[in-house]
N, C-alpha and C positions, 0 to 999 in steps of 0.2 A: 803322170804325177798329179798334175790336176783336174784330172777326172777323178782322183780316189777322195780329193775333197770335196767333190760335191759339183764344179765348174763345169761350165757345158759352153763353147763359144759363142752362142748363139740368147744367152741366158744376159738376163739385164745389169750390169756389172755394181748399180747401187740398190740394195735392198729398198724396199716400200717402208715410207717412214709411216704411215698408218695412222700419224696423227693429226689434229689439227691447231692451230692459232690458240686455242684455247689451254689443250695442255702445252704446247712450248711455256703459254704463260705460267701455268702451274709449275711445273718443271724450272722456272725461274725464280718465281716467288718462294718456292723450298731450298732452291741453292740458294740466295737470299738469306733466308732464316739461318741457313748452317751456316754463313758466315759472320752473321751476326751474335749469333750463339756461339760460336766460336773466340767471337772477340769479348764476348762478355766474360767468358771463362776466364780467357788471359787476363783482362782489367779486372778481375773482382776475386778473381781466385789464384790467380799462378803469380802475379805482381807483385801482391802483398805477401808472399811464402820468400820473396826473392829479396825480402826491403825494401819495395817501394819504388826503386830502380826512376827515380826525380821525378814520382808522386808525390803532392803533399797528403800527408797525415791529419785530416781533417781534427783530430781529438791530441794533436803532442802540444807542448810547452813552448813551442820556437816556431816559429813561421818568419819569411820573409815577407815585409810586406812591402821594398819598393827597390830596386837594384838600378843603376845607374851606372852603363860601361864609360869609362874614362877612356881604356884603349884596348886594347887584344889582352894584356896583361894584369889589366888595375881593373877595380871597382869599388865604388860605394854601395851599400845595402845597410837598409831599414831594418833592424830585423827588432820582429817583439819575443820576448822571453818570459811569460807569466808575468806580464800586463805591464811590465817596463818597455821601452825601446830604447832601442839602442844605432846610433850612426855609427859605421863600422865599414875597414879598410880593406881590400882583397887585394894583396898584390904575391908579386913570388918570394917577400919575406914570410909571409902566412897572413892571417887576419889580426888584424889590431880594432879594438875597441875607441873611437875616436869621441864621444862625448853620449850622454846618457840624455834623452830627447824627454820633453815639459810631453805626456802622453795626452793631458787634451787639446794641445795645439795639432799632436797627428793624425787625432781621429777625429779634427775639427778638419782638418786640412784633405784627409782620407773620403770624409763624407763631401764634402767639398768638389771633390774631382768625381767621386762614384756619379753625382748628381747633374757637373756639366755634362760629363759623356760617359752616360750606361752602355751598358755591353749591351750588342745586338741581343734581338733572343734566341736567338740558336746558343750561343757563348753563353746568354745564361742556364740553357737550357741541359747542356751538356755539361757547369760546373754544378748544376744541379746534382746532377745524375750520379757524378765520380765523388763529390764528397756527402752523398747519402749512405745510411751505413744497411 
């Protein structure tokens, strides 16, 4: 039986890989790209067909802009809505609207923290990237 495939006992049981250090490299640097390609597809193309699936929407009317867990249950969240804010209650009764926020005290406050501690830049560099259109 294997003889008809080819097999001879005496025959070297691993083929000659034939290549060297150089393409292995290549051969990884293209597996590499497809996976990167791959994931650009999913983030820029398949994501946004699905709703966003808790991406933000760089261009909507609502954005969160600060969440505060109380406990597994509750939460406070900042949220701006076409240029008001809003302080706002997350529990398992649903959301409640809990007072309407002086908007240049949060973007006094906003710029204020951006400024003690900036994102690394890889963090900036990758919200770059996701909310470019």
């Amino acid at each position: 039986m294997l003889t008809l495939i080819g097999w001879e006992p005496g025959a070297d049981p691993l083929p000659p890989t034939g290549g060297s250090f150089l393409w292995a490299l290549f051969q990884t640097l293209v597996a590499l790209g497809a996976v990167c390609a791959l994931a650009y597809v999913t983030l820029r193309v398949m994501l946004p067909k699905l709703g966003g699936i808790g991406l933000r929407r760089p261009g909507g009317l609502a954005r969160v802009v600060d969440a505060l867990p109380l406990d597994p249950r509750r939460a406070l969240y900042v949220v701006e809505v076409n240029g008001k804010y809003l302080l706002m209650s997350a529990s398992e009764a649903g959301l409640h609207v809990i007072e309407t926020l002086d908007a240049a005290a949060v973007e006094k406050a906003l710029a204020a923290r951006e400024a003690a501690a900036p994102l690394p830049p890889l963090a900036q560099a990758v919200g770059r990237w996701l909310t470019r259109k």
